[in-house]
C-alpha positions in Angstrom: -0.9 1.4 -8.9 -0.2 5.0 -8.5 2.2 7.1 -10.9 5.1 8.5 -9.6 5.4 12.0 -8.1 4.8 15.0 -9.6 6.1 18.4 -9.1 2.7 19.6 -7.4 3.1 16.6 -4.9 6.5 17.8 -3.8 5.7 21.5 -3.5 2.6 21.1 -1.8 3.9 19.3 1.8 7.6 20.5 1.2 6.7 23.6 0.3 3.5 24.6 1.7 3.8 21.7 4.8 7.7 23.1 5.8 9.5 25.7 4.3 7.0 27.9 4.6 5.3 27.9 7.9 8.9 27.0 9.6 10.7 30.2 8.1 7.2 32.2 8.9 7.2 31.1 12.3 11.1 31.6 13.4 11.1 35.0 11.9 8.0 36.4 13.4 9.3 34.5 17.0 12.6 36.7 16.7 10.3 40.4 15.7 8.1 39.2 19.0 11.0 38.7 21.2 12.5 42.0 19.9 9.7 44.3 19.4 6.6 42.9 20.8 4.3 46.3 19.3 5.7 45.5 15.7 3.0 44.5 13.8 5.0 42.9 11.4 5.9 40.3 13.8 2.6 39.6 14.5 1.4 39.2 10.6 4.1 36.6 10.1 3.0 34.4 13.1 -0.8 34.8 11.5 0.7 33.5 8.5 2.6 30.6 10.3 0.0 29.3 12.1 -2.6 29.4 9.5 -0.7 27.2 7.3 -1.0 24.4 9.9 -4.4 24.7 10.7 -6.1 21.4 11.9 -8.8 21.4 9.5 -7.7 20.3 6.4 -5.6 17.0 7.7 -8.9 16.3 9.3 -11.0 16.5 6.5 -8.1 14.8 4.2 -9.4 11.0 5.0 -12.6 11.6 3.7 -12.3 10.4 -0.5 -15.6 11.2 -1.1 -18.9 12.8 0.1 -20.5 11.7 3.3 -24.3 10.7 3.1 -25.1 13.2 6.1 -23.3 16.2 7.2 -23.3 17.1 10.9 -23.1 20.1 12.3 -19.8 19.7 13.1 -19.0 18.3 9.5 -20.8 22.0 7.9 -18.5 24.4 10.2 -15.4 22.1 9.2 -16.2 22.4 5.6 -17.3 26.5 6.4 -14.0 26.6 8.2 -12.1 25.1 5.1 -13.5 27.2 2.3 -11.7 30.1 3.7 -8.7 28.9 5.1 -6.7 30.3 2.7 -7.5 33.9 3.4 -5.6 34.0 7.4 -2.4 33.0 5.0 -2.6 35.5 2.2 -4.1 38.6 3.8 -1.4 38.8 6.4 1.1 38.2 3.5 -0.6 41.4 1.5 0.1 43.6 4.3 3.5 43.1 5.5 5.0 45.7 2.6 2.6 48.3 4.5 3.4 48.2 8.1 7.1 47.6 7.2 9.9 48.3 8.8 8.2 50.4 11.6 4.9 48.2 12.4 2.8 50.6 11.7 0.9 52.8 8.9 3.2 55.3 7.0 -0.1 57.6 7.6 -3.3 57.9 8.5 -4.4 58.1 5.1 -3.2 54.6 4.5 -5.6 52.9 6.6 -8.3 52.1 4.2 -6.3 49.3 3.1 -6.4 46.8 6.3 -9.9 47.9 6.5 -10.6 47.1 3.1 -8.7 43.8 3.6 -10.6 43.4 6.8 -13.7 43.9 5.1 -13.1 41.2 1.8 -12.1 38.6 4.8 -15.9 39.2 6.5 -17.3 38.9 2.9 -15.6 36.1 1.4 -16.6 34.2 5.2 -20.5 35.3 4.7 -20.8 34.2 1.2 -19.5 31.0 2.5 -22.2 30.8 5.0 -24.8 30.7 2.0 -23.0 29.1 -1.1 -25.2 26.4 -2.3 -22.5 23.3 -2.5 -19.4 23.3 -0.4 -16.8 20.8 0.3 -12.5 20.9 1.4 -10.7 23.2 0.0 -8.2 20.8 -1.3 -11.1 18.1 -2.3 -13.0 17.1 -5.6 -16.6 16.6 -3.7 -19.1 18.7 -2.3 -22.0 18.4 -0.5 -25.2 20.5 -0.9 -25.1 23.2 1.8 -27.8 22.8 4.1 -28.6 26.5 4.3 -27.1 27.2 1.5 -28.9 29.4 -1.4 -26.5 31.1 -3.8 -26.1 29.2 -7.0 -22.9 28.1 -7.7 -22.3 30.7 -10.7 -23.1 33.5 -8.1 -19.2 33.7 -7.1 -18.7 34.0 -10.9 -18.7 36.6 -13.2 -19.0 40.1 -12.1 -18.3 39.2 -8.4 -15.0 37.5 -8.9 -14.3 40.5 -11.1 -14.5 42.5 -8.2 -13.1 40.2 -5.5 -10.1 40.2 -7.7 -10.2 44.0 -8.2 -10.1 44.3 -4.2 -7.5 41.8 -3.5 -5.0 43.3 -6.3 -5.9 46.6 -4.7 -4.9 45.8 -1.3 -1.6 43.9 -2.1 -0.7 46.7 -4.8 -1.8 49.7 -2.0 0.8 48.0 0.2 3.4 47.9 -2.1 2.9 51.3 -3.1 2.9 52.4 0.3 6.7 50.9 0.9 8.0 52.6 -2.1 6.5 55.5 -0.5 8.8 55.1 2.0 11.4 54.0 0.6 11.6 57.1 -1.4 11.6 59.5 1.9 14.1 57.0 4.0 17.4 57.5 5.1 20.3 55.5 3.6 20.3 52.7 6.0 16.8 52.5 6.1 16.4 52.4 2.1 19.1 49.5 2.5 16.4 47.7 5.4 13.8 48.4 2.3 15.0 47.5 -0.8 15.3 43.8 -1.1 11.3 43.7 0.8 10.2 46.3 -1.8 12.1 44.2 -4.5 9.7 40.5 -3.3 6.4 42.6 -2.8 7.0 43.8 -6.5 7.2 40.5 -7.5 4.5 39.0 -5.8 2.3 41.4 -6.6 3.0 40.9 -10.8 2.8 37.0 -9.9 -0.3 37.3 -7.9 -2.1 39.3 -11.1 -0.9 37.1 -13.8 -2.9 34.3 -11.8 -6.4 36.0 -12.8 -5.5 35.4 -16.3 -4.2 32.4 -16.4 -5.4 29.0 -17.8 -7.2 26.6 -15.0 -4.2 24.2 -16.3 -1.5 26.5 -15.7 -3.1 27.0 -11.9 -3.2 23.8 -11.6 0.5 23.1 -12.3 3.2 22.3 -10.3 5.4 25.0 -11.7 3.0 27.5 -10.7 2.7 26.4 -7.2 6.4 26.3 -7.2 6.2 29.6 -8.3 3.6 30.8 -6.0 5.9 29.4 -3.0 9.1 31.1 -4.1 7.2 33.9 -4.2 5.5 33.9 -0.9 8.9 32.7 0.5 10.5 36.0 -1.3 9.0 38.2 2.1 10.7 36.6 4.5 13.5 36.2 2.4 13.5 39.8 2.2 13.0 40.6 6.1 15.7 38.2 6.7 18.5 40.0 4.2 17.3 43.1 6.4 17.9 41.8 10.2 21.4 39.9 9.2 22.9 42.2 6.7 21.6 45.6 7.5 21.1 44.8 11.5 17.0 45.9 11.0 15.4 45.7 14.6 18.8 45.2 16.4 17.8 41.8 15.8 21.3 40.8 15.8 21.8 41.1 19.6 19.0 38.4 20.5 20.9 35.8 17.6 23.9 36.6 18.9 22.7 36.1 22.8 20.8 32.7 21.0 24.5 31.4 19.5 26.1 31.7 22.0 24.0 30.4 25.2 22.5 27.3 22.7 25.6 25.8 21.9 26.7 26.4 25.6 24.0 25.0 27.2 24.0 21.8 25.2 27.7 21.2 26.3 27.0 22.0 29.9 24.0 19.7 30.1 25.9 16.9 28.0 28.8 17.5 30.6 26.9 17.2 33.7 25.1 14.1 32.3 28.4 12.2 31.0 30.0 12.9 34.6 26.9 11.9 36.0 26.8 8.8 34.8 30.6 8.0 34.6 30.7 8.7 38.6 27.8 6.7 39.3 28.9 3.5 37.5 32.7 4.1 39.2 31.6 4.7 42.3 28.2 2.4 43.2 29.5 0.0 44.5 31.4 1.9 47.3 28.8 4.0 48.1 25.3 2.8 46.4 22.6 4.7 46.3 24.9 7.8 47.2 26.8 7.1 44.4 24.0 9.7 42.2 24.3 12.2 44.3 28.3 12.3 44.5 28.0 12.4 40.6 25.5 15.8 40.7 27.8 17.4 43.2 31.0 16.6 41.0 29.1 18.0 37.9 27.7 21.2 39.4 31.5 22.0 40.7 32.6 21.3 37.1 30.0 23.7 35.2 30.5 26.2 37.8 34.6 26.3 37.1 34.4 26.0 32.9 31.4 28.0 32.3 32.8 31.1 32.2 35.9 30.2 30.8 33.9 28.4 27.8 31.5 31.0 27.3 34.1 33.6 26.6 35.5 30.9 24.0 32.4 30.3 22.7 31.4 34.4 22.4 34.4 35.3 20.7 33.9 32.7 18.1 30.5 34.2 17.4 31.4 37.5 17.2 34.7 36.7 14.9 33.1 34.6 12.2 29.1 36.0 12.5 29.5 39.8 13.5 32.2 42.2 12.8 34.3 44.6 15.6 31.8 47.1 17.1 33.5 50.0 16.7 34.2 53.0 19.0 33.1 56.0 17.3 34.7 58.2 20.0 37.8 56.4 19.7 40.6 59.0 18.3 38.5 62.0 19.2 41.1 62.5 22.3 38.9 65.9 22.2 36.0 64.8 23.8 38.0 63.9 27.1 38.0 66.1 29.7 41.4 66.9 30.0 41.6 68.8 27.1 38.0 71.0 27.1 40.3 73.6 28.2 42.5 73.7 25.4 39.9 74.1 22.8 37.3 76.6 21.5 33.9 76.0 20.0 35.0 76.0 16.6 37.7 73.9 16.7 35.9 71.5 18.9 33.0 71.8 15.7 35.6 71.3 13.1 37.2 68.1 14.7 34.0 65.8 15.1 33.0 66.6 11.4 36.4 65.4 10.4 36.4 62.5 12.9 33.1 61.4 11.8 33.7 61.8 8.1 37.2 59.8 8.7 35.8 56.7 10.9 32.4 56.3 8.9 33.5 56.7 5.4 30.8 59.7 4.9 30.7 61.9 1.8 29.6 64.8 3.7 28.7 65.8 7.6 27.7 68.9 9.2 27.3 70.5 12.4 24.2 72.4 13.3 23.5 74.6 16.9 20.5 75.0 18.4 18.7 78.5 18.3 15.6 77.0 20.2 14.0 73.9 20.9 13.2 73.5 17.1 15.3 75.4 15.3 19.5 74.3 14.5 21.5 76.9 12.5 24.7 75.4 10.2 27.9 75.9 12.5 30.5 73.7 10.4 30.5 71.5 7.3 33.1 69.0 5.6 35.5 70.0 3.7 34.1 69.7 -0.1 30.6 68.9 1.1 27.7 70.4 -1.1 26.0 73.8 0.5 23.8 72.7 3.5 20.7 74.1 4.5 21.1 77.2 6.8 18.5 76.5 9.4 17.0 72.8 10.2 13.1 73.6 11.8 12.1 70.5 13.3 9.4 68.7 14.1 7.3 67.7 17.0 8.2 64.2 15.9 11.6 65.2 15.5 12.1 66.7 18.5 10.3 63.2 20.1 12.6 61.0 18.3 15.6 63.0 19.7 14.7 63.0 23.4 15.0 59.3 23.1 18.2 59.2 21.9 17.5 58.1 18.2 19.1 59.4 15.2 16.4 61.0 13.0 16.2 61.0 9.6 16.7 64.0 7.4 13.8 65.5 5.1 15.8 68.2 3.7 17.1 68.1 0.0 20.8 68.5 0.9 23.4 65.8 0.8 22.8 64.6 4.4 20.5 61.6 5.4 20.6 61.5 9.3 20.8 64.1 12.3 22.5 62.5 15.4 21.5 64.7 18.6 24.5 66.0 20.3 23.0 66.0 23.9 23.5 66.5 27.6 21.8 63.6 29.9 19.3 66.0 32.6 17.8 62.5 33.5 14.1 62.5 32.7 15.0 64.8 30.0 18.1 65.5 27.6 19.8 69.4 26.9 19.5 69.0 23.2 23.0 71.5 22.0 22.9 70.7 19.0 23.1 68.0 15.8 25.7 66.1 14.3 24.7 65.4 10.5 26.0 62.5 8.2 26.0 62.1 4.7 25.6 58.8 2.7 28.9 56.4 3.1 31.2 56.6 -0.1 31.6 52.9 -0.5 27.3 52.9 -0.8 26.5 50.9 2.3 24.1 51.7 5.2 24.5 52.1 8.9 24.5 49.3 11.1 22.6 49.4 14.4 25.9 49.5 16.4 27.0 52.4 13.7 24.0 54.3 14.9 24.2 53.7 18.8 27.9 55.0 18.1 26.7 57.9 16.8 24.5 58.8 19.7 27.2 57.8 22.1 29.5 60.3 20.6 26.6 63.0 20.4 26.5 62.7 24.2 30.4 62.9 24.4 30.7 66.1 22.2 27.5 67.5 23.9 29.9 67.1 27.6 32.7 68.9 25.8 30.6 71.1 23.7 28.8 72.5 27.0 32.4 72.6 28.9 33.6 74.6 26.3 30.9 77.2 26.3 30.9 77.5 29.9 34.8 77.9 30.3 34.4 81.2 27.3 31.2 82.6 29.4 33.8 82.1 32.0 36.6 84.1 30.0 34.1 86.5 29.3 33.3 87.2 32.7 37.0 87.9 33.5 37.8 90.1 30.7 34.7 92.2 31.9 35.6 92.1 35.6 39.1 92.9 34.8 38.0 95.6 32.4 
């Protein structure tokens, strides 16, 4: 008669069998759907499926050692020795393509090729290890090809396999702090909580070199192990809903809304369905079906609409806050009134618009003196001494054309450059930049915050060019009349 339960027998399928693979798998589907060239997408998914890989259920019925083993029996057992690795690796590396998907530099990529290269060593030694067996088993088998001893992997080796794990986990680590350090505000906000798990992973994952077989054995440390595993995603996930990384929030929001409504459309046109045919079969029959489909299809056409809307602003009242309208108020960036204003004043009014609606401790206004160069035109009042002269760039200047805001390397006060633009079509008249501080209350930018900002950059770029051809203009008058 067996005991009862222990901890390790609930972690293992609950933890290991569920929570895991299932929060692996939905996150990496919504980074795919979103940004199919993010590589951190991609890791997750690894992760997911590795953790139900067919092998081990199908090696879990044998209790014991077979007399013979197959060739198909070997590459199962070769298959399970490392099954492990397509779950960990990817976990290691997610701290060092994140947010962006890929490396911070170029100098960074020794460390997937260094992961890369334990991966193809760990599988070779498994080729010629001398005994091998499940990965989750108490029997082995001699290997049929098999030569290494079984204190080979002992020793100095698993020193060094142990060295070169801990070095790719702590490289990536390192490299996030790296960026976490030269991020923007909202960005560092995206980072934090991510840089916060892979810190504690990474102490976990070392202490388990040192540790007691008991203690690895334990179902407190493979409770342990899981939260900690669980603690990236966790992470990624505080980053998409609270900080809006990825703009993820439009493809949830798109996902509540049409699930819900979709399931009541497809219950109503089966109820009505099935109430006209059992009213009306005996009057018409086999017609009666048909009458019912027609009846349901005029019925979804007529509500859907109506209970989409319902259903929409639900969602965005209790799941997102109002988008706000960054140009709202700014009654200067109209048309109308370009000819009442002058440069300066038109300057002076976005920093103090910007500052009011955003909540920034400091903003500044920059010109462009060439394609890569921005002189300071206007500052906030109070706000700390800019720099003079912003060089930017190729990057920059990249990042720009597409309509992004950049963020700021200098070692003023301000975090982001918004580009204040004219639309030429398969290029944008960069005029000039609109810079932001970090918020007073301490919280990021949103991804609607941000696509605000560049909304109003285009807005003040219209006036902004308006108001420098109405004084060229002038200019031309004064002369003439002159």
């Amino acid at each position: 008669m067996s005991g009862a339960p222990t901890l390790f027998d609930w972690v293992d399928p609950l933890g290991w069998g569920v929570a895991l693979p299932v929060t692996f798998a939905v996150l990496a589907a919504l980074i795919i759907a979103r940004q199919p060239g993010n590589r951190v997408g991609w890791l997750m998914m690894i992760v997911a499926l590795a953790l139900n890989n067919p092998v081990n259920p199908i090696l879990e019925p044998l209790q014991a050692p077979p007399e013979t083993v197959t060739l198909g029996l070997w590459v199962l057992l070769w298959l399970s020795g490392w099954s492990w690795i397509p779950v960990i690796f990817p976990v290691f590396l997610i701290p060092l393509y994140f947010p962006t998907g890929d490396l911070p530099s170029r100098r960074w990529r020794w460390v997937p090729s260094l992961a890369v290269g334990l991966w193809i060593l760990f599988m070779t030694i498994g080729f010629f290890v001398g005994e091998i067996g499940p990965i989750n088993a108490d029997w082995t088998v001699p290997n049929p090809i098999g030569f290494l001893p079984d204190e080979f992997f002992g020793g100095p080796v698993l020193i060094l396999w142990g060295i070169g794990l801990l070095t790719v986990l702590g490289a990536s680590v390192v490299s996030l702090f790296r960026r976490y350090r030269s991020a923007a505000s909202t960005e560092r906000q995206q980072i934090r909580w991510l840089l916060v798990a892979g810190g504690f992973f990474l102490v976990f994952y070392a202490i388990t070199f040192f540790a007691s077989d008991q203690w690895l054995q334990s179902g407190w440390q493979n409770l342990i192990f899981v939260l900690a595993v669980l603690g990236m995603p966790a992470a990624i996930a505080v980053a998409i809903f609270r900080y809006r990384l990825w703009d993820l929030d439009v493809v949830i929001n798109r996902a509540l809304i049409y699930g819900p409504l979709t399931t009541v459309m497809a219950g109503t046109f089966a109820v009505v369905i099935a109430l006209t045919t059992e009213l009306t079969k005996e009057a018409l029959g086999d017609q009666s079906r048909a009458l019912g489909a027609a009846i349901s299809a005029m019925i979804v056409a007529v509500f859907f609409q109506p209970l989409r809307s319902r259903i929409e602003a639900f969602v965005d009242k209790h799941f997102y806050p109002q988008k706000l309208d960054l140009a709202s108020g700014l009654v200067e960036v109209e048309p109308e009134y370009w000819g009442f204003l002058d440069r300066e004043t038109l300057i002076r009014l976005a920093i103090r618009h910007v500052c009011s609606v955003l909540g920034t401790e400091h903003a500044a206004f920059y010109l462009a003196s060439s394609t890569d160069q921005f002189r300071l035109a206007g500052t906030s009042n109070g706000s700390a001494q800019e720099e003079g002269t912003i060089i930017l760039s190729k990057e920059q200047q990249e990042e720009l054309q597409k309509k992004r805001v950049i963020a700021s390397e200098g070692k003023g006060s301000l975090t982001g450059h918004t580009p204040v633009f004219i639309d030429r079509g398969k290029a944008n008249e960069l005029l000039g930049l609109l810079s932001i501080g970090s918020r007073t209350n301490g919280k990021g930018y949103s991804g609607d915050d941000l696509k605000g900002l560049v909304e109003l950059g285009n807005k003040i770029g219209l006036a902004l060019n308006a108001v420098e051809m109405g004084e060229q203009l002038m200019g031309r008058i004064s002369k003439t009349a002159s």
